[in-house]
N, C-alpha and C positions, 0 to 999 in steps of 0.2 A: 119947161115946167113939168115934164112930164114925170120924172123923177125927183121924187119928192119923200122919199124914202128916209129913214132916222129922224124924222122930225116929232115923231113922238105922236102925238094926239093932234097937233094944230093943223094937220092934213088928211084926210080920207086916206084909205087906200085903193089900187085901182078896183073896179069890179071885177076884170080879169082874172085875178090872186083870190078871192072870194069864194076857198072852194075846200074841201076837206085836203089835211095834211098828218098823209101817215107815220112820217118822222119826228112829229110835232105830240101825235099819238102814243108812240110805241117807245120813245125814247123820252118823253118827256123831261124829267129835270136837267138829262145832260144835253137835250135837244139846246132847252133853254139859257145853258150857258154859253151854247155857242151861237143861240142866236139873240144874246143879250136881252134877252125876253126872262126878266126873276124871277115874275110870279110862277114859274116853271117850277121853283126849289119847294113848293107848297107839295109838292106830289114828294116827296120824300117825309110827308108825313102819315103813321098810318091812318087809314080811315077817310081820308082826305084826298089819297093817290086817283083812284079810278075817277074822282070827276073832275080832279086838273087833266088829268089825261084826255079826256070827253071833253074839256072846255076846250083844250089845247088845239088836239086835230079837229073841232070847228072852226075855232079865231086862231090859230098857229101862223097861219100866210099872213093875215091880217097884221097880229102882232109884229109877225120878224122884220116887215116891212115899216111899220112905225118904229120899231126898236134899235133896229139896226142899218149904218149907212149901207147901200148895195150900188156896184158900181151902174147897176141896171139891171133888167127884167131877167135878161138873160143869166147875168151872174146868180141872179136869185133863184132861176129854176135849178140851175145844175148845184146849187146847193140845196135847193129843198128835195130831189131829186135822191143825192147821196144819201141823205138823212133819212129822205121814205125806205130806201134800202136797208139803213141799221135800224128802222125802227122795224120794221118787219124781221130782221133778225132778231132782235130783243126778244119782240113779242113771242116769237116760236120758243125759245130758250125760257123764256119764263111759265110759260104754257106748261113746256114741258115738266119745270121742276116744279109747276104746282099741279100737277096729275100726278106726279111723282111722292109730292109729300102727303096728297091726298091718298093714292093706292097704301101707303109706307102705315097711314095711320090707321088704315081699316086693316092691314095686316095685325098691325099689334091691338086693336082693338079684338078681334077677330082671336089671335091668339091669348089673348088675356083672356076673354070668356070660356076657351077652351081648358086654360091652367085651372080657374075656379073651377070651372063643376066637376074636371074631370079628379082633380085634388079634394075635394069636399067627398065625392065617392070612393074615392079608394080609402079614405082615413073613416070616413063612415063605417064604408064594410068593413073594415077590419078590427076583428076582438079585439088584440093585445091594445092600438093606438086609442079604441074607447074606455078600453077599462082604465088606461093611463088617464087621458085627459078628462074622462066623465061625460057626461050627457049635456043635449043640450049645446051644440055644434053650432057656432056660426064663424062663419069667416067674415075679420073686419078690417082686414088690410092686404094691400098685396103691391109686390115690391118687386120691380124689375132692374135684373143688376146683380152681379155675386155680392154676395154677403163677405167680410173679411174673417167668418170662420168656414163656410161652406167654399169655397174657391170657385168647384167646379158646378155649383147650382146657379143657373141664370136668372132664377125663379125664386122667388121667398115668399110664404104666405104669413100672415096671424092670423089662427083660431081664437074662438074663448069660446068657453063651456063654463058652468056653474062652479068650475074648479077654478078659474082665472084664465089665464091666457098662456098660449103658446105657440111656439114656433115651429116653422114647417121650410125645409129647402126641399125643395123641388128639382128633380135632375132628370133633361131630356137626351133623348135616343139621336142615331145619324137621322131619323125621320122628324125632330121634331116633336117626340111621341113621350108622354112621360113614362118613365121605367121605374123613377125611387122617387120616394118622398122619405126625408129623413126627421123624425118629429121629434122636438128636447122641449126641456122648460123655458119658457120668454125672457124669464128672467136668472140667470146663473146661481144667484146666492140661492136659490131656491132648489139647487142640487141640478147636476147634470144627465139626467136618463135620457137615453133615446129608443124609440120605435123606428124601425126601421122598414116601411112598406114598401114591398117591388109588386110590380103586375101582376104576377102570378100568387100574390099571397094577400090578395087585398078581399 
């Protein structure tokens, strides 16, 4: 009677197994297919994930052992055993690409503050682009991505000013550094002129 194992809920499991499970944790929904434990699949939703996982590697031994037949104690370690293994590989690998997309976001955050102000001041200081567009400057969009007329601008802003609105591409240096802003009307029918600002003439 000592194994008593897949019988689901009509049995305790032992107190022995009654003990955190790091493959039950770190691997969660694929832990759970393979230890026939479903309520595992709830962690592939978002918002939801981190406390299946927390439920998991507390009740994980618990469950695998109601869930699933085991030929005995022993089979069961060298399988939760393996598992603590890939869940602690997951964990590092997910770790990783969430430092990753977090470093990734504060970069382009980071770089977008730098396109606005440093873009608002060059078109600022410069005569020909305010006497084009008029007074009255604000930036109300900004668009990361070449444009299909500018190619080589990674950058796109909108202006509007008391004139209406316009367009700005933005074209950076090997450093990253803006060198052109190329300013037209927003809208084409409205005639095609461009301002042309580089660094030195801003």
């Amino acid at each position: 009677m000592d194994n008593m194992s897949g019988h689901g809920d009509f049995f305790d499991s032992p107190d022995d197994i009654k003990r955190w499970n790091w493959g039950a944790f770190g691997a969660s929904w694929l832990w759970g297919l393979f230890n026939e434990t479903f309520i595992a699949l709830f962690g592939l939703i978002p918002g939801v994930n981190l406390i299946i996982s927390i439920y998991l590697g507390a009740k994980g031994n618990e469950l695998a052992w109601r869930n699933k037949r085991w030929a005995g104690k022993n089979e069961f370690w060298k399988a939760q055993k393996r598992w603590a293994k890939y869940g602690w590989i997951l964990l590092v690998i997910s770790n990783v690409f969430f430092v990753s997309i977090i470093y990734n976001q504060l970069a382009l955050a980071n770089e977008k503050e730098y396109i606005l102000e440093e873009s608002y001041t060059m078109i600022f200081e410069n005569e020909e682009a305010m006497h084009f567009i008029g007074d009255d400057l604000n930036i109300i969009e900004y668009i990361r991505g070449s444009s299909f007329i500018w190619k080589d601008a990674p950058h796109s802003i909108i202006v509007k000013t008391e004139r209406g609105r316009y367009w700005a591409a933005v074209r950076l240096d090997e450093n990253n550094e803006i060198y052109e802003i190329v300013l037209s009307h927003y809208y084409i029918l409205e005639g095609f002129h461009e301002v042309i600002i580089t660094k030195n003439n801003h």
